[in-house]
C-alpha positions, 0 to 999 in steps of 0.5 A: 731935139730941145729948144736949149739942149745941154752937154748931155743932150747932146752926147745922147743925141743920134747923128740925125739929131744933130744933123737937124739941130746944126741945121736950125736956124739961129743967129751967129755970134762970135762968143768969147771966152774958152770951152771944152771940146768934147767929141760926140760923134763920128759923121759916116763919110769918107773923110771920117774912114781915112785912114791916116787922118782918123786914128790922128783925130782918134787921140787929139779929139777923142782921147786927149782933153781939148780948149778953144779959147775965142779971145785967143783965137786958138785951139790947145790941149791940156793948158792954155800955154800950149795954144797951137791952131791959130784960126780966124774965125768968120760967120757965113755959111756952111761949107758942109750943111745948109746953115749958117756958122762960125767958119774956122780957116786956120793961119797958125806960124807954128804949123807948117803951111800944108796943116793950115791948107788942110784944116778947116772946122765950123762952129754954131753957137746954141748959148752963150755956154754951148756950142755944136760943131763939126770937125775936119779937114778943108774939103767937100761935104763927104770928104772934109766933114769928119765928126760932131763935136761939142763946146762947152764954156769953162 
C-alpha cells in the first residue's frame, strides 16, 4: 500500500491491505473538522455476520451518506442538524489491532444507554484529509470488529 494512499487507494485496497496499513505505525492526532464516511469493506468475523446488527449497518454505513464532525464530536447523516452518536475520542491502543488509534467510546443523551454500552469504533488518521477506520460494536476482535471504513475531509 503507498506511503499517502488516497480515497481511491483505499476502496481498491484488499482487506489484507488494510489490515497492514491499519497497522503501520504513525502518530495519532485528533484531527479536527467533518469527513465523509465511506464504507470499504466488510472485515470476516463473526460480529460482521450477526445478523441483527448487519443488515442495521448494512443501510446506515453502507447505504445512507454519513459525516463525523471531530469539532462536534459526533457522527450524522445527511446534514449536520441531525448529529446523533456523541463520542469522546482518546488516543491509545487498539482495542482490535496492534496499533495505536483514535478510540471512539460513545456517551450520547439521546441514545439509550444499552446503544451507547454497545458502540465502539477507532480511527487512524493517514493525513490531515484521510483517515482509515474500523467500525463496530464494543467487543473482542472477532466479535466487535465488523468493517473498514474510510474519512474523508469535506
Amino acid at each position: 500500500m503507498l506511503a499517502k494512499p488516497t480515497l481511491a487507494d483505499l476502496r481498491e485496497a484488499s482487506a489484507d491491505a488494510l489490515e497492514e496499513l491499519y497497522r503501520a505505525p504513525r502518530e495519532v492526532n485528533v484531527p479536527s473538522g467533518v469527513f465523509r464516511g465511506r464504507h470499504l469493506r466488510w472485515l470476516d468475523t463473526r460480529g460482521a455476520r450477526d445478523p441483527i446488527w448487519r443488515p442495521v449497518e448494512e443501510i446506515f454505513f453502507v447505504r445512507l451518506p454519513w459525516f463525523v464532525d471531530f469539532d462536534r464530536k459526533r457522527w450524522f447523516w445527511f446534514r449536520r442538524s441531525l448529529g446523533i452518536g456523541h463520542f469522546a475520542p482518546s488516543i491509545g491502543p487498539s482495542r482490535w489491532r496492534d496499533a495505536d488509534t483514535i478510540r471512539m467510546l460513545y456517551d450520547d443523551r439521546l441514545l439509550p444507554r444499552f446503544v451507547n454500552h454497545a458502540l465502539y469504533d477507532e480511527v487512524k488518521p493517514l493525513d490531515d484529509d484521510l483517515c482509515l477506520g474500523i467500525g463496530g460494536m464494543n467487543g473482542p476482535r472477532g466479535d466487535g470488529d465488523q468493517f473498514f471504513f474510510a474519512l474523508r475531509r469535506v
